[in-house]
C-alpha positions in Angstrom: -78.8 -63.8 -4.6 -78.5 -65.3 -1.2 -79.4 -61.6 0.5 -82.2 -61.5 -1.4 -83.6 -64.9 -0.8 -83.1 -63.8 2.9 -85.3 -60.4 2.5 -88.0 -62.5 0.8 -88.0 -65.1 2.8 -88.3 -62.6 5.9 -90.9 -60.7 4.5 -93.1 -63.6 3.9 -92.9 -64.5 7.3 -93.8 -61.2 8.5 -96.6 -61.2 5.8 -98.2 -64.3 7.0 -98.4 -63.6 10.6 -100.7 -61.1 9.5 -98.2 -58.0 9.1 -95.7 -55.8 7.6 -92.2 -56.0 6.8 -90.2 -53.3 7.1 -86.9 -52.6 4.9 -84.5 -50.1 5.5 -82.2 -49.3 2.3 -78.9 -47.5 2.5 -76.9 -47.0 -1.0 -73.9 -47.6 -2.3 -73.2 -51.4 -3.8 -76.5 -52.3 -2.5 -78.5 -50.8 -4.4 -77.1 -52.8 -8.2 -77.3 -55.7 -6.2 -81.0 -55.5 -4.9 -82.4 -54.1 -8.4 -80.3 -57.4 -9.7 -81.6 -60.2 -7.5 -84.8 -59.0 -5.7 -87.4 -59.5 -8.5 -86.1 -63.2 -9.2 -86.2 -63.5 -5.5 -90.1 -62.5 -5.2 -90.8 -63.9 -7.8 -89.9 -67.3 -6.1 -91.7 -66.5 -3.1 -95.2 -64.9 -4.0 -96.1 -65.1 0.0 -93.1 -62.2 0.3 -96.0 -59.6 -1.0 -94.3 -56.2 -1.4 -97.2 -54.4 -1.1 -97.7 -55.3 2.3 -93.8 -54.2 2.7 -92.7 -50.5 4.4 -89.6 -50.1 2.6 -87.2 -46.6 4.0 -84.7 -45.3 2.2 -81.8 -44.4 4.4 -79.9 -41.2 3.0 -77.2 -39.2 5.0 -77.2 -36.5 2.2 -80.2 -35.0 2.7 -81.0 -34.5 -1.0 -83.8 -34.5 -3.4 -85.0 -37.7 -4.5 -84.3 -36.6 -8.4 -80.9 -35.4 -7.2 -77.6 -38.0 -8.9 -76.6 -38.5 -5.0 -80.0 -39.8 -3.4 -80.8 -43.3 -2.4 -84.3 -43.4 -3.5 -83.3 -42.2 -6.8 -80.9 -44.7 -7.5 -83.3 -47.3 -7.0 -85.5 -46.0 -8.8 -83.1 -45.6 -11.8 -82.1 -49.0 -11.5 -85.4 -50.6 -11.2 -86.5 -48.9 -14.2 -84.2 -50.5 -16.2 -85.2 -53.3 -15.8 -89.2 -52.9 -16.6 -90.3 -53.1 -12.6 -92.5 -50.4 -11.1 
């Protein structure tokens, strides 16, 4: 929870001076952790915006994103579980 709070809260302070924030995401743990505490997160802190945000996905593998191994597709796996889009 505390990571979370700290990519919201950087994100709205990137948001309100009028830009973007950037995220790079790797995999591993990180990824059931995020999909776990980031919507409670932004939901606490509207000013966080994600559409304003750049998120990267940071993969080594060099796969597909529908491929078992890829970052972005675990994400996306996960979030879907749980109703966001």
């Amino acid at each position: 929870a505390a990571l979370a709070r700290l990519v919201t809260e950087a994100a709205a302070e990137a948001v309100a001076s009028g830009g973007r924030f950037t995220l790079g995401l790797s995999g591993g743990s990180l990824v059931e952790l995020l999909a776990r505490e980031l919507p409670a997160a932004l939901s606490a802190a509207p000013g966080a915006d994600p559409s304003r945000w750049l998120v990267a996905f940071c993969d080594e593998r060099l796969v597909p994103p529908e491929h078992p191994d890829s970052t972005y597709g675990a994400y996306r796996v996960r979030r879907g579980r749980r109703g966001h889009r």
